[in-house]
N, C-alpha and C positions, 0 to 999 in steps of 0.2 A: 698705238694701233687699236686698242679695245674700245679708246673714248671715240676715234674715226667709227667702228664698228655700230658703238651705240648709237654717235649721231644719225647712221643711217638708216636705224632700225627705228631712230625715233620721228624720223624726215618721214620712210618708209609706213609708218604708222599715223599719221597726220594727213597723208595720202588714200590711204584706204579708205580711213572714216570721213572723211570731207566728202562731201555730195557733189561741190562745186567740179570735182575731177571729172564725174560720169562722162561729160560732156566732153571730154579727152579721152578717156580712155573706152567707151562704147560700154553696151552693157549686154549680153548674150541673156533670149527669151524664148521661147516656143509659141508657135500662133499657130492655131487649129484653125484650117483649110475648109473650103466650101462642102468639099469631098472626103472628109473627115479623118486625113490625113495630117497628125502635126508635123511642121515644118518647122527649126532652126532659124533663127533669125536673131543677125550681128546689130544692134541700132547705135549709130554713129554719127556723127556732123558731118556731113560732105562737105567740107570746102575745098574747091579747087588752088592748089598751090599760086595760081595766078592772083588768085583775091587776098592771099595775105599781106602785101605791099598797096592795097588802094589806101589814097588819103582817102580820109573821111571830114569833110567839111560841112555845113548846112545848106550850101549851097548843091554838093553832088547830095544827098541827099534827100532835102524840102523841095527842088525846083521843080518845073513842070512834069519830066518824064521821072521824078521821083527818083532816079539812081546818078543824072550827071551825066554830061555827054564824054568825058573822059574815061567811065568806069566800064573796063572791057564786058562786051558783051557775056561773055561767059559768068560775068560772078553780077548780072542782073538777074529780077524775077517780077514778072507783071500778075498784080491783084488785081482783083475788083474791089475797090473801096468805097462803093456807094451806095450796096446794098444793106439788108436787113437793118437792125436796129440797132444802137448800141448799149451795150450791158454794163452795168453798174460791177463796180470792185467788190462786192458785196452784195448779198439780196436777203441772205434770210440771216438768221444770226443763230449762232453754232456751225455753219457749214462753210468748210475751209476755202478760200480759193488758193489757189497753187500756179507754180509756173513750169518751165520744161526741166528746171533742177528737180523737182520734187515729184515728177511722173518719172523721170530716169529711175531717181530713188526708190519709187515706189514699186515700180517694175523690177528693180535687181533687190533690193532686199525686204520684201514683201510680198508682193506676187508671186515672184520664183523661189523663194522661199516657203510661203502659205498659202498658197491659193485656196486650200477649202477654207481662207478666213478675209481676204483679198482677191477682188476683180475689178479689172479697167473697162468701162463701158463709155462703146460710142453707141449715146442716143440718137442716131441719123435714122431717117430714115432707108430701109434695107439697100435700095439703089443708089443710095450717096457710099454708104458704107462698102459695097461688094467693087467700086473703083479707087476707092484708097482709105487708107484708116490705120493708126499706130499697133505697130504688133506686139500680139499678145491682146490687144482688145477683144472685147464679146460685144455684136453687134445688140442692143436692148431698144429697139426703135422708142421714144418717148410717147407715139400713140398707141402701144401694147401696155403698156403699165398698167392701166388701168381695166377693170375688171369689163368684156362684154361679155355678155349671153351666146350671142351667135358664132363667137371663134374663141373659147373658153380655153383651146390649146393654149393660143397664146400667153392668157395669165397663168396660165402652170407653168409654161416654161420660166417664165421671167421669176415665179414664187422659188422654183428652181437653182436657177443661175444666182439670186442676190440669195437665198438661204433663209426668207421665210416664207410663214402658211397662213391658209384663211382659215379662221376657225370660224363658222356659222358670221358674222357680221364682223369680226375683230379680226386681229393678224397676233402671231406669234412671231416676233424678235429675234427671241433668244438664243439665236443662231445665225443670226443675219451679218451678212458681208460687209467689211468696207470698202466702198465704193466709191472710186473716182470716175466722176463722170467729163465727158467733152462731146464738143458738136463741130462744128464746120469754123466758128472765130469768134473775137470779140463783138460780129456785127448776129450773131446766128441764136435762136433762142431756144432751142432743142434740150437740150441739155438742162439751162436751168428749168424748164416748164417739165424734165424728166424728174427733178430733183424736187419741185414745189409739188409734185402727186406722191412722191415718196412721201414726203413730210406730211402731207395731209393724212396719209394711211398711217401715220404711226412710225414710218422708218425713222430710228433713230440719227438725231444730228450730226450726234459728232462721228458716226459711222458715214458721214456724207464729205466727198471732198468735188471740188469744181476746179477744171483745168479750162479758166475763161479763155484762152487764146486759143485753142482748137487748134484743127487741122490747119489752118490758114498759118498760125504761128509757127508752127509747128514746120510745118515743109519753108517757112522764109529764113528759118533758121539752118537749115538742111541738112534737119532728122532724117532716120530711115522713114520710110511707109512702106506699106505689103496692097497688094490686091490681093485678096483673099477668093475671089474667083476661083 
């Protein structure tokens, strides 16, 4: 009975730490609201019980309507796959890319653990973001980053949100966030062009993390999203 015990404390513990689970077992966040109310949010893979029985062959897959004329309407999803550009696995060197295990992760045991040392930022800009975006994100448009004159709010806020400051022509660090950034997909360049002005100003690399599938990946897997409106 003790060594039954153990094993499943040791099953049970193998479980916990594996990343690979989140995506089973969901991961509970808070996401501050337009209205500056936080709001509770459960993130989980929706699949509908009807799609865990589809075969999966290359034919329902690669053929022309992309899903297979067999594969019940309910567990299809139509993309646009012919826009933007496509992004390299890699762009800058130090800075992580990541996939929907390691934003799970990053979300339940760093985010909601430290946030004054961790933030998830969608680089979109504000009208893509305010119709869907992963919760718990902070909307950081990629063309506020950078310092103007005439709307100066907006570089304080963003010196704010990631945790550092301008000193006369330089930046202070030493308190800066890690940040994983995302934009709209593998085809969307927001996001890295967010993280190539960080690096120019000095943000630290390896405080930089890229989740290249975006929104697009992100809902074809069917993660939670919030409008945040």
């Amino acid at each position: 009975m003790r060594i039954f015990i153990l094993v499943l404390f040791f099953i049970g513990a193998l479980w916990a730490e594996n990343p690979m689970v989140l995506q089973l077992t969901g991961v509970k966040t808070t996401h501050m609201m337009a209205n500056g109310k936080a709001q509770e949010v459960f993130i989980e893979r929706n699949t509908p019980k009807e799609c865990n029985d589809v075969g999966i062959n290359p034919e329902a897959i690669f053929s022309g309507d992309y899903a297979g004329k067999n594969v019940p309407p309910l567990c299809k999803k139509s993309f646009v796959t012919t826009v933007g550009k496509a992004q390299p696995m890699s762009f800058a060197q130090g800075v992580i890319t990541v996939g929907e295990i390691e934003v799970l992760d990053f979300i339940k045991n760093k985010l909601n653990v430290n946030p004054s040392a961790y933030i998830l930022v969608d680089a979109r800009k504000r009208d893509w973001y305010e119709q869907m975006t992963i919760p718990s994100s902070v909307n950081i448009p990629f063309d506020e980053i950078e310092y103007d004159s005439a709307i100066p709010e907006d570089f304080e806020r963003v010196q704010a949100l990631l945790g550092f400051r301008k000193i006369a022509e330089t930046y202070d660090f030493s308190h800066t966030k890690t940040a994983l950034l995302f934009c709209n997909g593998i085809w969307c360049v927001q996001s890295r062009l967010a993280i190539e002005k960080l690096i120019k100003m000095g943000y630290p690399r390896e405080k930089l993390l890229w989740y290249r599938g975006g929104l697009q990946d992100w809902v074809a897997l069917g993660f939670t999203t919030i409008q945040p409106k």
